[in-house]
VEXLUMNU-703471 format. One line per 3 residues: number of its first residue (from 1); for each residue x, y, z of C-alpha. Coordinates in steps of 0.05 Angstrom, whole numbers, padded with zeros to 5 digits. Example, Ala and Ser with C-alpha at 12.3 -4.5 7.8 and 13.67 -1.06 7.14 Angstrom:
1 = 00246,-00090,00156  00273,-00021,00143
//
This chain:
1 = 01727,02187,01889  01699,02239,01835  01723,02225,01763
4 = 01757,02298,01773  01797,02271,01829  01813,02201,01790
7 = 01836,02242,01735  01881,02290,01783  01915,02232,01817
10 = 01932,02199,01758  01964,02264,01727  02002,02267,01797
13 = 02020,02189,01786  02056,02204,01716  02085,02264,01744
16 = 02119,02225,01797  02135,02168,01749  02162,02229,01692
19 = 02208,02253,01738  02228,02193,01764  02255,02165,01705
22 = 02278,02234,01684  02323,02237,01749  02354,02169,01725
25 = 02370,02187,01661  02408,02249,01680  02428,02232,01742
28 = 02510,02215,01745  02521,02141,01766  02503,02137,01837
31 = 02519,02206,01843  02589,02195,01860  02574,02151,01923
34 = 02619,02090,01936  02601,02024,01917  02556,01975,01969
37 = 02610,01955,02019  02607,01907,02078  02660,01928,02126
40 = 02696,01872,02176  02681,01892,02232  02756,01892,02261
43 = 02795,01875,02330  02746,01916,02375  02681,01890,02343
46 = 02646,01826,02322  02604,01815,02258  02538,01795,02278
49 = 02490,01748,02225  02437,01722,02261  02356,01722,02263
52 = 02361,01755,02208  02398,01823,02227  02466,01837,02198
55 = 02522,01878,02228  02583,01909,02262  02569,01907,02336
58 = 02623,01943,02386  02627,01928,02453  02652,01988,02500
61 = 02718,01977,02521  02717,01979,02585  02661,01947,02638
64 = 02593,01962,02638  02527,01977,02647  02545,02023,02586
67 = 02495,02069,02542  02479,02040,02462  02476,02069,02400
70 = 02436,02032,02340  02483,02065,02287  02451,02074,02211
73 = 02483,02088,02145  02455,02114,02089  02447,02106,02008
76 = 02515,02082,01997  02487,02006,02035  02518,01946,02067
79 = 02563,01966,02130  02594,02031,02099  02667,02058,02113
82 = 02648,02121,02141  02592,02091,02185  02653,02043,02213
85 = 02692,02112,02232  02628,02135,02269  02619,02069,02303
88 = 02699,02063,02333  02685,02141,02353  02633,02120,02400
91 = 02656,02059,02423  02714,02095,02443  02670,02152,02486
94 = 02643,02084,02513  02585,02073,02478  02561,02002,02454
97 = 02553,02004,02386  02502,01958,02333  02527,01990,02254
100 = 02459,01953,02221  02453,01942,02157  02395,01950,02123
103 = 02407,01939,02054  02465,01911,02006  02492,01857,02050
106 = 02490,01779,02052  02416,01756,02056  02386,01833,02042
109 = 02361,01860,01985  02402,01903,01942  02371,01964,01934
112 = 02344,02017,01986  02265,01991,01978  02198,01972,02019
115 = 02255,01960,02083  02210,01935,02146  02217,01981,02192
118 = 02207,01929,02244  02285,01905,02223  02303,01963,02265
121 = 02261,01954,02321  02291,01877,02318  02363,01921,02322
124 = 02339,01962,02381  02312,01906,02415  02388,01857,02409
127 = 02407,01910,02432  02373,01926,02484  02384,01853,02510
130 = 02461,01846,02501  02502,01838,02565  02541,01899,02583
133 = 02482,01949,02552  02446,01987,02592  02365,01980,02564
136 = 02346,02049,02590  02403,02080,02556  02395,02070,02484
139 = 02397,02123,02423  02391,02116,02353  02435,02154,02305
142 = 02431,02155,02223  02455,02196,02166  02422,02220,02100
145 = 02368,02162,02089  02388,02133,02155  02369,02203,02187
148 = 02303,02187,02156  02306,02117,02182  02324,02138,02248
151 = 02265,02193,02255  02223,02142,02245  02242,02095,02287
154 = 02243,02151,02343  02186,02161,02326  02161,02097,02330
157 = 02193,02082,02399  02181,02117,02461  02239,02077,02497
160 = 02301,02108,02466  02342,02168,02509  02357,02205,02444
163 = 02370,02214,02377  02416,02246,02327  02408,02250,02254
166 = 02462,02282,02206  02436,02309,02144  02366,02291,02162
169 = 02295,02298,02128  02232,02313,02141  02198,02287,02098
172 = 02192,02205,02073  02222,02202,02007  02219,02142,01955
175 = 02275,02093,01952  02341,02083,01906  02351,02027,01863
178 = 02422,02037,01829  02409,01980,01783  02354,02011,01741
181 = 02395,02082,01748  02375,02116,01807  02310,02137,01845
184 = 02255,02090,01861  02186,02083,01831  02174,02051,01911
187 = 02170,02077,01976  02240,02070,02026  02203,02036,02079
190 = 02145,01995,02104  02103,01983,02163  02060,01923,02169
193 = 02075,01908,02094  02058,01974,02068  02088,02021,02036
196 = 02098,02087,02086  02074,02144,02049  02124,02186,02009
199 = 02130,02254,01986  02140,02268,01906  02195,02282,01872
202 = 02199,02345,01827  02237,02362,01770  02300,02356,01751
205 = 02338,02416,01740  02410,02408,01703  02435,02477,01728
208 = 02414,02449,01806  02433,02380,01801  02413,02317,01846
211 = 02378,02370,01893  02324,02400,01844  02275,02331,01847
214 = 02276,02349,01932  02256,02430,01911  02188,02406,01925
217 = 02187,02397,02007  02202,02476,01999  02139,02488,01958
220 = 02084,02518,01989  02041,02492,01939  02068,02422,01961
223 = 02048,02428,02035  01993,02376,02031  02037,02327,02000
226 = 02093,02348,02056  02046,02334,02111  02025,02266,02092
229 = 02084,02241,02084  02114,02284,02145  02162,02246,02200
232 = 02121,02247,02259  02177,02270,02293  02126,02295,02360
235 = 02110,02230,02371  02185,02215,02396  02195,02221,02465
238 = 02270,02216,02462  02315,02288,02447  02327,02297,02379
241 = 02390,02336,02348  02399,02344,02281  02463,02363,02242
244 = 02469,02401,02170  02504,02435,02116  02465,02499,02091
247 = 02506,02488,02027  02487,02423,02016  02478,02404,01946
250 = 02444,02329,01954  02380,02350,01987  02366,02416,02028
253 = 02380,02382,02101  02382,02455,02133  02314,02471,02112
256 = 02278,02405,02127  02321,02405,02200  02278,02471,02212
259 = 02216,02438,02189  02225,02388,02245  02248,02440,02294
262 = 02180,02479,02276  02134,02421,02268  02155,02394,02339
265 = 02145,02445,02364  02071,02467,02343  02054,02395,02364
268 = 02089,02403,02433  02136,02348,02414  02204,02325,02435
271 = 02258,02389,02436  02295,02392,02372  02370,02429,02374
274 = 02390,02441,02301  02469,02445,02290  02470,02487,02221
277 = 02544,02491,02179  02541,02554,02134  02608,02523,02093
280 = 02587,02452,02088  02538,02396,02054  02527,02335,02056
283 = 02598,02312,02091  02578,02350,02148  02577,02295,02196
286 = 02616,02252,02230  02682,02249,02269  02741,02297,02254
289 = 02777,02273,02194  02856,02286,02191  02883,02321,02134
292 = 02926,02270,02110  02862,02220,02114  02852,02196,02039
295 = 02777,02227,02038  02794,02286,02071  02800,02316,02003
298 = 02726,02294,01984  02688,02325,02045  02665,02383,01992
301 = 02641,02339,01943  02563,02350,01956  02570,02427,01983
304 = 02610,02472,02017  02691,02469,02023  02729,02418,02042
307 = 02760,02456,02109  02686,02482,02122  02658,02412,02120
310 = 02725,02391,02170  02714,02443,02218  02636,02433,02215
313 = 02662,02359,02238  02712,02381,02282  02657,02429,02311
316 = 02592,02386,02319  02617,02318,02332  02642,02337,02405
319 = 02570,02366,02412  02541,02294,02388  02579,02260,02439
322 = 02563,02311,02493  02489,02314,02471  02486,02229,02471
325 = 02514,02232,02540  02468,02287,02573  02409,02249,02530
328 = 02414,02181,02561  02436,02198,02635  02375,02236,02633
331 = 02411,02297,02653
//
């Protein structure tokens, strides 16, 4: 390496550390998102702590061979509430159901860093062996980081039928770590014991909010960056649909979900649908929720309204289901 380039990449290093610890000290606590929660996993499921995987699994309720979903939250850790919701949905459309955690429960680490990425192909692989699951059947499904977790691990495994990412990226991003105030110095995940590569951060912009320090993945300038530390999402052999807000006010999921589209594409990858909300953000996915449901009035807090996030629900989720089910009967 020239000294030019030594003294390039260190600029870029301070840049990245600058903004970082810009973002935390102007960031709002954990941006609103719940605390870490571990949800029980209830009368139709069983908590599963073993081998060093921890989770909600759901059995379908009636007799199988069924299909299997390896179900991921996102930034708000542990075994989530709205996660739960999205698990009982499917295990009611007869779906078996594992809701990993990943971070923030017993025996994990508390903050979204350096995750193995081989803890979800440990998930996939319970999975794959539990009585009643069908092995050739098998999605995964995230949201926000979970989406990016989920990308990955499509892309990392050429035996799942599908998967579906809400919110998604397209891009690897660094991780959170609430306790020193937000966004990561450290990449979200590993492979082998390294660090995946991640794409910088830019800078924070008070008028913007939380969404400013992901401007960059829409910089042309940035494209090199972008590219190395692109999802390969064309190495999945599995369907991939993505879900998002276009008003979406935590990280611009509409125009990363086109990135993928268009990326897959060139590389004669997997076919990507893209399910785009013009009056949502980042509640965009999931199950219907009811009116009288006590977060029904929070569905607008990262973008759009709160009846155009429920109807972007009430819209998509019936697609999910119908996509899952064409996805892993091959059809």
């Amino acid at each position: 390496m020239t000294a030019r380039n030594v003294i390039l990449a260190a600029a870029g290093m301070l840049a990245l550390l600058g903004a970082a610890a810009l973002f935390r000290g102007l960031a709002p606590d954990r941006y609103g998102l719940p605390e870490i929660e571990v949800r029980d996993p209830g009368p139709t499921g069983e908590r599963i702590d073993e081998g060093g995987l921890f989770g909600n699994f759901f059995a379908p309720l009636a007799s199988g061979p069924h299909p299997a979903v390896l179900l991921l939250g996102g930034s708000e850790g542990g075994l989530g509430g709205g996660t739960h919701h999205m698990a009982l949905a499917l295990q009611k459309d007869g779906f078996a159901v594992l809701h990993l955690a990943y971070f923030g429960a017993p025996g994990q680490t508390g903050t979204l860093e350096a995750i193995p990425l081989e803890l979800f192909d440990q998930g996939l692989d319970w999975l794959k062996a539990r009585p009643g699951v069908d092995p050739d059947r098998v999605a995964v499904m995230g949201a926000s980081k979970g989406a990016e977790a989920a990308l990955l691990v499509a892309s990392r495994r050429p035996d799942l039928a599908a998967v579906v990412a809400g919110m998604p990226t397209s891009v690897v991003w660094n991780g959170n770590n609430w306790a020193s105030g937000g966004q990561s110095e450290r990449a979200s995940w590993t492979v082998g014991g390294k660090e995946v590569p991640t794409m910088p951060f830019g800078d924070w912009n008070q008028a913007d909010g939380v969404i400013s320090v992901y401007r960059t993945i829409e910089d042309p300038a940035r494209k090199p960056a972008a590219d190395r530390a692109a999802i390969p999402v064309e190495r999945a052999r599995a369907g991939v649909l993505l879900v998002c807000g276009e008003a979406e006010t935590m990280w611009p999921a509409c125009p990363m979900s086109r990135q993928i589209a268009a990326r897959s594409k060139a590389r004669s990858g997997p076919a990507v649908t893209v399910l785009a909300y013009r009056d949502a953000g980042h509640f965009v996915f999931g199950p219907p929720i009811a009116r009288d449901h006590p977060f029904y009035s929070r569905l607008g807090e990262y973008g759009g309204s709160t009846d155009g996030n429920a109807a972007a629900r009430a819209d998509s989720w019936p697609r999910v289901i119908a996509f899952l089910g064409r996805a892993v009967d091959g059809s």
